[in-house]
C-alpha positions in Angstrom: 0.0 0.0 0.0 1.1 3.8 -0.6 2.6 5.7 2.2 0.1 7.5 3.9 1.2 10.9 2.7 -0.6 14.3 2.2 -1.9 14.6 -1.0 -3.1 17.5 -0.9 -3.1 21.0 1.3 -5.0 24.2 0.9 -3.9 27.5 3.0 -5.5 30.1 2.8 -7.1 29.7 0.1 -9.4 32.5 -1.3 -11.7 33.2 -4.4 -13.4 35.9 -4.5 -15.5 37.2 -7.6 -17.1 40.1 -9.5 -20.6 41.0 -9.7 -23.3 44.1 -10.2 -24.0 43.9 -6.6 -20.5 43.8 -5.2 -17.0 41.3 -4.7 -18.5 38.0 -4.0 -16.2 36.2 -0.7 -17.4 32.7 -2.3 -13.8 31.2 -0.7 -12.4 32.8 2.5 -9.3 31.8 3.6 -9.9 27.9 3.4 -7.6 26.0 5.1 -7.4 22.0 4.6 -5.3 18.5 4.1 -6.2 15.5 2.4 -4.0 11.7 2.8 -3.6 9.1 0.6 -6.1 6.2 0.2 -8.7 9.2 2.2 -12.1 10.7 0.9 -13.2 13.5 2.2 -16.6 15.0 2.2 -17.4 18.5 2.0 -21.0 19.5 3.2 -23.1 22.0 3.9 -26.1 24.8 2.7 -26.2 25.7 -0.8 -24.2 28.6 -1.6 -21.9 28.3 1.1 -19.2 27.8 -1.2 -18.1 24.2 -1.7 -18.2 24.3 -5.3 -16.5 27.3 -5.5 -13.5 25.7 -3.7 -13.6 23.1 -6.2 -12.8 25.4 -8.6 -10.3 27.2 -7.3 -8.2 23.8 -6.2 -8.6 23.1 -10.3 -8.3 26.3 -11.4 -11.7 26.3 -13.3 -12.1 29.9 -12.9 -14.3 31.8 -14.8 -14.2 35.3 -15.7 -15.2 37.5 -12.7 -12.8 36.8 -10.6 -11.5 39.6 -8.1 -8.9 37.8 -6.1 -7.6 34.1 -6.5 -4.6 33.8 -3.5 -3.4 31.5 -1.0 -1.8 28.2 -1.7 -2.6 24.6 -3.3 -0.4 21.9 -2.5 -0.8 18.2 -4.6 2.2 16.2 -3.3 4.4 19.1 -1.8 4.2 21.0 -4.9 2.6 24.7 -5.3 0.4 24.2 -7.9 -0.5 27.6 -7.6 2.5 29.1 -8.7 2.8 27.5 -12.1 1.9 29.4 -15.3 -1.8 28.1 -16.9 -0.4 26.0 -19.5 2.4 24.1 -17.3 -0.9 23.4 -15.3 -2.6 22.3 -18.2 0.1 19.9 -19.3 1.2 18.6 -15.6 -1.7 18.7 -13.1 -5.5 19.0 -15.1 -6.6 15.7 -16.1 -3.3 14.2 -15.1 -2.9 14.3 -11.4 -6.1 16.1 -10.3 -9.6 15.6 -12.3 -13.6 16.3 -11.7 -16.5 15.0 -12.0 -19.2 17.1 -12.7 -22.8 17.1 -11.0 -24.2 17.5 -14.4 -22.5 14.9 -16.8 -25.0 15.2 -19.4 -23.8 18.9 -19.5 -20.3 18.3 -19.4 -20.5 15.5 -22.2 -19.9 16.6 -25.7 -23.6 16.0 -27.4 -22.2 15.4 -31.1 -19.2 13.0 -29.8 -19.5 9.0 -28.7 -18.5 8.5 -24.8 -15.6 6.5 -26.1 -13.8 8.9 -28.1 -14.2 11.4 -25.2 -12.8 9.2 -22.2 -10.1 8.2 -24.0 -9.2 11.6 -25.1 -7.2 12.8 -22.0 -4.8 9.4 -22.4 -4.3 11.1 -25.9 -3.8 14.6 -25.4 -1.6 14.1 -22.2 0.2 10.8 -22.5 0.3 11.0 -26.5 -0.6 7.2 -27.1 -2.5 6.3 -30.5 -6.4 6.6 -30.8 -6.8 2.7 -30.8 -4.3 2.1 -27.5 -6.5 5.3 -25.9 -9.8 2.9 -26.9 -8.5 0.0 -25.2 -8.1 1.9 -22.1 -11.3 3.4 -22.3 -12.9 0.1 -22.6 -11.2 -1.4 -19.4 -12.2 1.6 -17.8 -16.0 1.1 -18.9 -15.5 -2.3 -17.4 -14.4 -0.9 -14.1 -17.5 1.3 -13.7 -19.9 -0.9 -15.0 -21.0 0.3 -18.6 -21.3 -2.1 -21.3 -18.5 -2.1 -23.7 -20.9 -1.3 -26.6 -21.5 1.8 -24.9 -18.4 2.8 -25.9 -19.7 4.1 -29.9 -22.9 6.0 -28.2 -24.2 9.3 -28.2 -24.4 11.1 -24.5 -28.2 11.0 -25.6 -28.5 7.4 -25.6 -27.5 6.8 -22.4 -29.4 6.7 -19.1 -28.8 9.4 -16.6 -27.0 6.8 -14.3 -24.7 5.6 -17.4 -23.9 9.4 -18.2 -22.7 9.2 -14.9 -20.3 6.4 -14.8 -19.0 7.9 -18.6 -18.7 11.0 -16.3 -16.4 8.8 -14.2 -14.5 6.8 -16.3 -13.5 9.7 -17.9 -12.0 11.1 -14.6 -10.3 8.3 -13.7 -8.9 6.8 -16.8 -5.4 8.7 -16.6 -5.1 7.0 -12.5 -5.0 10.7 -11.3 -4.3 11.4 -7.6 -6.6 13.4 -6.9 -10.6 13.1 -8.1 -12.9 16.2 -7.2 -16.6 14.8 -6.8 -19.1 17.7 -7.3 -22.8 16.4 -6.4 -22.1 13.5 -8.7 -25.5 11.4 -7.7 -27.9 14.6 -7.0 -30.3 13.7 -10.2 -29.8 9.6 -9.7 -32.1 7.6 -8.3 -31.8 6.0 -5.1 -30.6 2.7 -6.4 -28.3 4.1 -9.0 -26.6 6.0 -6.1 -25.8 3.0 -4.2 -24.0 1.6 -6.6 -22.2 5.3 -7.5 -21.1 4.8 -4.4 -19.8 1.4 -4.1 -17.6 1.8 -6.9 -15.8 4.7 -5.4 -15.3 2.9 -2.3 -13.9 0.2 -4.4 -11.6 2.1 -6.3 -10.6 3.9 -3.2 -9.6 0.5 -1.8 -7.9 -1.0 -4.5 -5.9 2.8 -6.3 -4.0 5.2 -4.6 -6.8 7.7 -5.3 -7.8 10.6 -2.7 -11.2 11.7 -3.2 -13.0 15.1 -2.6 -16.6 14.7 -2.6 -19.0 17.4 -2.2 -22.5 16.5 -1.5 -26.0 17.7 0.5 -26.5 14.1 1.0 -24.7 13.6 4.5 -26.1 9.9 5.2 -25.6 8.7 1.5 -22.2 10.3 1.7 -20.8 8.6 4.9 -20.2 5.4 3.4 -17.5 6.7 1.7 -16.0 9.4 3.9 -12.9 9.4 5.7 -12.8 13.1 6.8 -15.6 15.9 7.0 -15.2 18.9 6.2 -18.1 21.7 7.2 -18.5 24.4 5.2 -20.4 27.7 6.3 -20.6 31.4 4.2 -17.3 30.7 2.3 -15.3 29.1 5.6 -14.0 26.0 6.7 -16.1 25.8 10.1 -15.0 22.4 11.5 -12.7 19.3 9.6 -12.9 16.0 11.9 -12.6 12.3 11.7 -15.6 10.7 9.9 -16.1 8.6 13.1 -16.4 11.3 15.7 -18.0 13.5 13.5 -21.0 11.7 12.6 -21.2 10.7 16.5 -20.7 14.1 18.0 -20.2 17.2 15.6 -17.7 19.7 17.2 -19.2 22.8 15.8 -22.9 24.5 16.0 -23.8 24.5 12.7 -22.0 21.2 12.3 -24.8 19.9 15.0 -27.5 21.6 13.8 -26.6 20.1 9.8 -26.5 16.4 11.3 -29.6 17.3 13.6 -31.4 17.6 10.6 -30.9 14.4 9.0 -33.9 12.3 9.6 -33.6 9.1 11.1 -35.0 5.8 10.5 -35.3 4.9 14.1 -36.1 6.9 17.1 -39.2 9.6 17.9 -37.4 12.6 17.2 -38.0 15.2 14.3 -35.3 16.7 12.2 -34.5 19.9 13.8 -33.8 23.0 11.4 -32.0 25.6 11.7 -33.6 29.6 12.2 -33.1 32.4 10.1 -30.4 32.2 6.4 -26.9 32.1 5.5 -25.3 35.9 5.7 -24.7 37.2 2.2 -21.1 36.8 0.9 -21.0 40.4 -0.7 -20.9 41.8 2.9 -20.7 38.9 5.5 -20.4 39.6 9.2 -16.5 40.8 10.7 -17.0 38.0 13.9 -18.5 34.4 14.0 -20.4 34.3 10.3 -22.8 31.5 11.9 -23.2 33.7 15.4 -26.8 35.1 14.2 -28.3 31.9 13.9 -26.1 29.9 16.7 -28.3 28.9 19.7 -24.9 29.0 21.8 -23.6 32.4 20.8 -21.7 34.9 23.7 -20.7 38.1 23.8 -16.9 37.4 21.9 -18.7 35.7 18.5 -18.7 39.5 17.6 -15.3 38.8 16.8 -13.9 36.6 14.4 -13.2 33.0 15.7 -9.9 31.4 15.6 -9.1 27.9 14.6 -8.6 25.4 16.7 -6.4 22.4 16.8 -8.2 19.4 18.5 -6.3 16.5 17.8 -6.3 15.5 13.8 -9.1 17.9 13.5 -10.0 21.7 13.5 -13.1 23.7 14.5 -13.3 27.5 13.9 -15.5 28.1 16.8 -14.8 30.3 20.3 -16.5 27.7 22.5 -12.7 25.7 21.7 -10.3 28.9 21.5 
């Protein structure tokens, strides 16, 4: 097995963007790590930024951006201060990829599915088109779509099958790093489960770290390692998959697990009061204090974050 090594390590990390209404803080001074042979899952509300992040770790930017700083580490090197095309050639597609939470959007509509998952072994390890098939069609095998698949139309294909395409097509170069983005929101039930089992395979048997980012906390912790909670463009608590789904460090971590309903017990989900501040102006202390039911007089200022072990929480009830 791989040394258990840090594959990848975000500091202060930031994206900010353009718009009418003012500079959007989307990603505010994230800070993260990720091992080998780990998944982590980032959760919470939407708009709090977790897809965002995604694309600033693979520079996906579009462009309004206002400010794009801070640091991105994949295996000890600084993938933030290499020019666009050395990142091109060395790090997108090759040691980092994504899947998409809409693949039928992010599949070419007027190209088969085999041509475009064997593209990347083309473009970035220059082998022939037929040598770029025959990977493609052990990668089809891997995620379960029928080899005949391989000379279809996006169109043709299920939703679920677009999906695994979507998949194959991010992991047929044996990246590092995979960046999951909602990649079972529109799948039925069924369809997810197995979604899901053949991450947690190929996390077993690769040397593949994955970043997933989901709404679906139960779903999701079958495959997480880590947690990572995100609130108003901040990392708010990053724990242990094991002690955070049994206790959740942070109040808004609580509150998001409190709401999951349950298959046994009496209780209701709870909910949480009032909405997410807006990212044009967010509050100068704790960005969660307005809607915490354990706020004090020092959330006015901004929380630091604390080290608890392996895992952080940016709250002043552990300063």
């Amino acid at each position: 097995m791989t040394e258990n090594k840090t594959v990848l390590k975000l500091n202060d990390l930031k994206l900010y963007f353009k718009t009418t209404g003012g500079i959007v803080q989307a990603v505010d001074k994230v800070n993260f790590e990720l091992k080998t042979h780990q998944a982590v899952v980032i959760v919470g509300e939407s708009g709090c930024g977790k897809s965002s992040m995604a694309k600033a770790v693979l520079r996906l930017l579009p462009r309004n951006v206002a400010e794009y700083s801070g640091e991105v580490f994949l295996n000890d090197t600084e993938t933030m201060a290499m020019s666009d095309e050395e990142y091109r050639k060395k790090i997108r597609w090759v040691k980092m990829s994504l899947v998409p939470q809409a693949a039928m959007n992010s599949l070419n509509p007027v190209l088969r599915v085999g041509d475009q998952v064997s593209e990347p072994m083309m473009v970035h390890y220059n082998v022939s088109k037929e040598e770029a098939l025959k990977q493609a069609i052990i990668m089809f095998q891997h995620v379960g779509v029928p080899i005949d698949f391989i000379h279809r139309y996006p169109f043709e294909l299920s939703g679920g099958m677009r999906q695994r395409v979507a998949l194959a097509m991010a992991l047929v170069t044996s990246p590092e790093l995979v960046v999951l983005d909602e990649p079972t929101s529109a799948l039925d039930v069924l369809t997810q489960a197995n979604i899901f089992n053949l991450l947690k395979r190929f996390k077993a048997e690769s040397a593949t770290s994955f970043v997933l980012i989901t709404h679906d906390i139960a779903t999701s912790s079958e495959l997480a390692d880590r947690v990572a909670v995100m609130y108003a463009g901040q990392i708010v608590e990053v724990s242990d998959a094991h002690n955070f789904f049994k206790e959740p460090r942070h109040p808004y971590s609580a509150k998001l697990m409190a709401s999951v309903p349950k298959l046994r017990g009496t209780s209701e989900p709870d909910f949480i009061i009032g909405q997410p501040p807006s990212l044009i102006n967010p509050p100068t202390g704790c960005r969660f204090a307005a809607r915490c039911p354990r706020k004090f007089a020092r959330c006015s200022e901004e929380p630091p974050t604390t080290i608890i072990g392996n895992d952080q929480v940016k709250c002043w009830l552990y300063a």
